[in-house]
N, CA, C and O of each residue as an XYZ file, in Angstrom:
316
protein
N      -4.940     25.264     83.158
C      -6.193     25.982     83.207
C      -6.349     26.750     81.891
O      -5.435     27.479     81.505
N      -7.613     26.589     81.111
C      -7.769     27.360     79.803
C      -8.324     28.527     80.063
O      -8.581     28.907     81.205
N      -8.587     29.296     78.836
C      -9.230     30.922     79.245
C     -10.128     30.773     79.413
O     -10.464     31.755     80.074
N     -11.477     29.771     79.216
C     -12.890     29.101     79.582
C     -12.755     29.734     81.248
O     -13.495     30.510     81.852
N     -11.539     29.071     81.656
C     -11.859     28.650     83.311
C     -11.664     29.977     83.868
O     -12.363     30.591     84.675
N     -10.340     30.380     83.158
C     -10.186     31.793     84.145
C     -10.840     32.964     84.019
O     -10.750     33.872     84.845
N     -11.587     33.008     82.894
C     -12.261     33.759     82.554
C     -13.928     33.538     83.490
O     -14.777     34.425     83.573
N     -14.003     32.660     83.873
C     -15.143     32.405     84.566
C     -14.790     32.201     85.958
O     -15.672     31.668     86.632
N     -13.553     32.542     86.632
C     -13.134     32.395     87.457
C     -13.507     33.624     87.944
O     -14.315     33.733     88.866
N     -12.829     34.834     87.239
C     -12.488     36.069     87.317
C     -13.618     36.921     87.911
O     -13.719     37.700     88.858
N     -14.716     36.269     86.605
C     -16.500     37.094     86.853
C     -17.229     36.503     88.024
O     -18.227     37.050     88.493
N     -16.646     35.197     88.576
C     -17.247     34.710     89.665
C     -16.592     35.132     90.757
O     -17.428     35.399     91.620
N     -15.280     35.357     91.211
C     -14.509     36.369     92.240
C     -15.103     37.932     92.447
O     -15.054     38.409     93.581
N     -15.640     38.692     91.387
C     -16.019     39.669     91.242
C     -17.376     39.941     91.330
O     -17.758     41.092     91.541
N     -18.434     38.676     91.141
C     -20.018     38.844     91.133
C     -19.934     38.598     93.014
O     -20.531     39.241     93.877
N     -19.033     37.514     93.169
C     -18.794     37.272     94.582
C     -19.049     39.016     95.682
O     -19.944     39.515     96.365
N     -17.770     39.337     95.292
C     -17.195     40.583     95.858
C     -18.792     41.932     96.043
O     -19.099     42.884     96.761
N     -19.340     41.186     94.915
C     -20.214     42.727     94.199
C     -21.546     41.899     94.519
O     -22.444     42.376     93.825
N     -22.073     40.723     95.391
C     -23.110     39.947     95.754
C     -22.883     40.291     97.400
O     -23.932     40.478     98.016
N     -21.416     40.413     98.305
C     -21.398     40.939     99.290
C     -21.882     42.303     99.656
O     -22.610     42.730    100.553
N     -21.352     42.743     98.844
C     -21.884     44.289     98.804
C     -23.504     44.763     98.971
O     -24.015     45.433     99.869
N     -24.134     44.143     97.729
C     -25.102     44.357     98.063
C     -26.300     43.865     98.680
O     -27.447     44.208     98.396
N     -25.880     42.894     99.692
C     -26.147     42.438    100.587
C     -26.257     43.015    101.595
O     -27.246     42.878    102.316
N     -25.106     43.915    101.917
C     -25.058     44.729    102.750
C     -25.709     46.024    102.731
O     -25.768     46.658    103.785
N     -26.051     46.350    101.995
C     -26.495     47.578    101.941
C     -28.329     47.186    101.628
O     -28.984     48.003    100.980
N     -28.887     46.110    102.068
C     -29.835     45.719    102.359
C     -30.465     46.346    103.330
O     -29.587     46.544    104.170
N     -31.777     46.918    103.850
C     -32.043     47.507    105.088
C     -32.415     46.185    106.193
O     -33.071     45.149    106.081
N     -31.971     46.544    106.815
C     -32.521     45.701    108.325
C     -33.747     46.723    108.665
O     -34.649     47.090    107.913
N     -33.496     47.084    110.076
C     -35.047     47.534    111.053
C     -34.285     48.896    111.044
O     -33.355     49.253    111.767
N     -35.013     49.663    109.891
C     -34.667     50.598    110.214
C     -33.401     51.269    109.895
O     -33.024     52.280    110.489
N     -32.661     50.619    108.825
C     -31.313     50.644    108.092
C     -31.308     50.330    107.071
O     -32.176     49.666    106.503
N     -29.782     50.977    106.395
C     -29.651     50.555    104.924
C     -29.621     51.878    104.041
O     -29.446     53.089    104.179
N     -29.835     51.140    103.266
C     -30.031     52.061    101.023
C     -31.286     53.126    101.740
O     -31.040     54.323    101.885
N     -32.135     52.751    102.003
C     -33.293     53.684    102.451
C     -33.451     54.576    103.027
O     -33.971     55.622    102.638
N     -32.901     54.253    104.385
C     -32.818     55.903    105.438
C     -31.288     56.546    105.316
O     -30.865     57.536    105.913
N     -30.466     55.560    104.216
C     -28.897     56.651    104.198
C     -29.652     57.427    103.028
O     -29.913     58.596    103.313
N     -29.965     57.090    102.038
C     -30.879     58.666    101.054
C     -31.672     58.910    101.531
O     -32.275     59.712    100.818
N     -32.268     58.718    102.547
C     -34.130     59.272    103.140
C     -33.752     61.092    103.090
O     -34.501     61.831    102.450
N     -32.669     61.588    103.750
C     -32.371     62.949    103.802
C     -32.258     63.223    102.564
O     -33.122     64.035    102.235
N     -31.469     62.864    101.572
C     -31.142     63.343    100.496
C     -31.835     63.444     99.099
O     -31.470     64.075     98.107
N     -33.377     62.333     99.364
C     -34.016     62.505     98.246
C     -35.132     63.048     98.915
O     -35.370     63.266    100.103
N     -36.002     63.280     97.462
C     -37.331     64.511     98.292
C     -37.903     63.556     98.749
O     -37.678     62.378     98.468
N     -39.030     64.150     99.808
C     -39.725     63.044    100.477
C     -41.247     62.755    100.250
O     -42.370     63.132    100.583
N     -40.567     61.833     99.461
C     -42.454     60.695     98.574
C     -42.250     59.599     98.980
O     -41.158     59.029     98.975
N     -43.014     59.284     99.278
C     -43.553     57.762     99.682
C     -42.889     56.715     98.835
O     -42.316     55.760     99.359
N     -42.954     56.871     97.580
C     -42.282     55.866     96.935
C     -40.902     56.077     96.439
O     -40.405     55.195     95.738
N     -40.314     57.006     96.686
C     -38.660     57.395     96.241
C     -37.392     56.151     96.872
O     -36.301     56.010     96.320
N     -37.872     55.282     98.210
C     -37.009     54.894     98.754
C     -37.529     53.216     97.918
O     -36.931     52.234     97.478
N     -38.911     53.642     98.047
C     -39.423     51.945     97.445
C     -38.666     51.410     96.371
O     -38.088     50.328     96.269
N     -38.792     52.509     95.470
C     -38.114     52.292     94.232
C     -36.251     52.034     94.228
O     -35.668     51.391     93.355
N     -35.602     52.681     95.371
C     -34.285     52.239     96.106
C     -34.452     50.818     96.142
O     -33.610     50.225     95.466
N     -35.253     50.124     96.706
C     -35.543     49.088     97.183
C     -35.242     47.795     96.372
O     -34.421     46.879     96.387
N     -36.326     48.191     95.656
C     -37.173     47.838     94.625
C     -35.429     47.055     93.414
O     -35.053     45.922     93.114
N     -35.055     48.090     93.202
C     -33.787     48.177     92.217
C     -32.716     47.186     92.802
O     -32.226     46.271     92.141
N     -32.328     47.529     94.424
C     -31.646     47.032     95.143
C     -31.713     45.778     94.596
O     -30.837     45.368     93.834
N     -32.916     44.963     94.995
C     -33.646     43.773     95.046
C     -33.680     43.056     94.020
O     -33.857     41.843     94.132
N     -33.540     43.576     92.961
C     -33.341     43.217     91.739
C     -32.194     43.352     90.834
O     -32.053     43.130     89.632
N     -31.227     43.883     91.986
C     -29.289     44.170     91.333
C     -29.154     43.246     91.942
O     -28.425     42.490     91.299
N     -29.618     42.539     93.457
C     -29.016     41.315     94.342
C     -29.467     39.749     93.586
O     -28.822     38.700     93.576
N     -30.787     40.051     92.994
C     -31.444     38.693     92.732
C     -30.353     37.968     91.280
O     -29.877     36.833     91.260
N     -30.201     39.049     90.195
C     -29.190     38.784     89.082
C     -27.792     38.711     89.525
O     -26.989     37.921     89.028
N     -27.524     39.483     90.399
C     -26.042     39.044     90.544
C     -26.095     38.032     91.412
O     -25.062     37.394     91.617
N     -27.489     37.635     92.190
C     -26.963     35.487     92.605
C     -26.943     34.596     91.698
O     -26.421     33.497     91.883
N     -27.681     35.053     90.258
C     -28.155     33.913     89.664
C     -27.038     34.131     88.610
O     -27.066     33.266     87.735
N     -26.363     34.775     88.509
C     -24.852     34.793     87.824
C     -24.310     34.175     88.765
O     -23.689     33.167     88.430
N     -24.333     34.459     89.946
C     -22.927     33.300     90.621
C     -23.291     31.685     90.886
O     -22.520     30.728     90.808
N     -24.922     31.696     91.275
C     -24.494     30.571     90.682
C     -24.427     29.733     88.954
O     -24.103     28.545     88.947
N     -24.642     30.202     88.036
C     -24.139     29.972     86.962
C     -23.035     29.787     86.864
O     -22.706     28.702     86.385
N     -21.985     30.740     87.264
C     -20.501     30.381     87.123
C     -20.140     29.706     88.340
O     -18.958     29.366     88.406
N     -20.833     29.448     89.257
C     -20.669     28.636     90.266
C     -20.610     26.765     89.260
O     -19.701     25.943     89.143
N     -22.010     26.792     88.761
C     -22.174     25.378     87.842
C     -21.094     25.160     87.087
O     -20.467     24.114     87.255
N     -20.724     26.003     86.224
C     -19.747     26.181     85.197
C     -18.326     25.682     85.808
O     -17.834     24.675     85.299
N     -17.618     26.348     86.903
C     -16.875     25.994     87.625
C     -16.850     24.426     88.053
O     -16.107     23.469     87.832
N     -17.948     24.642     88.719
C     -17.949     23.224     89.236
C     -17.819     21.560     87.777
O     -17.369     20.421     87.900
N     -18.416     22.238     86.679
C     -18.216     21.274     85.322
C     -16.514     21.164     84.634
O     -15.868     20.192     84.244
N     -16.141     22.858     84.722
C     -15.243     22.609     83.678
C     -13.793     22.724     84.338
O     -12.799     22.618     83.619
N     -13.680     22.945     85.734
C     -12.326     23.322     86.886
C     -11.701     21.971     87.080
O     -12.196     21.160     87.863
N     -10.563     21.700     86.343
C      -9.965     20.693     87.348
C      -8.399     21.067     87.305
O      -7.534     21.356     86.479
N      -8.547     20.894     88.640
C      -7.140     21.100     89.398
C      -5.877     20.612     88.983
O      -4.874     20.841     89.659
């Protein structure tokens, strides 16, 4: 295995790890990133949107990194 592989191994174990995450902290009905700060930030209408908003857009780049090193993997990995 060259440093190509493990090196793309490494960031794909870790986008993995860090694509679960924020997955989870997605709101369902009434859950999530949103109503765990709802107490803690002031209360405007758009303070949680913008939670959201960010969320949504830390989850969308860290899929499209995994699958990149998902492709990559799949081209340059052999066993």
């Amino acid at each position: 295995m060259n440093a190509l592989v493990g090196l793309v191994l490494v960031v794909h174990v870790t986008v993995s790890i860090a694509l679960i995450v924020f997955i989870l902290l997605h709101s369902g009905k009434g859950a999530g990133v949103s109503s765990m700060f709802g107490n803690v930030m002031p209360s405007t209408s758009s303070g949680t949107g913008i939670i959201e908003k960010n969320l949504d857009r830390i989850t969308i780049a860290l899929s499209i990194v995994f699958a990149i090193t998902l492709l990559i993997l799949m081209v340059t990995y052999t066993p």
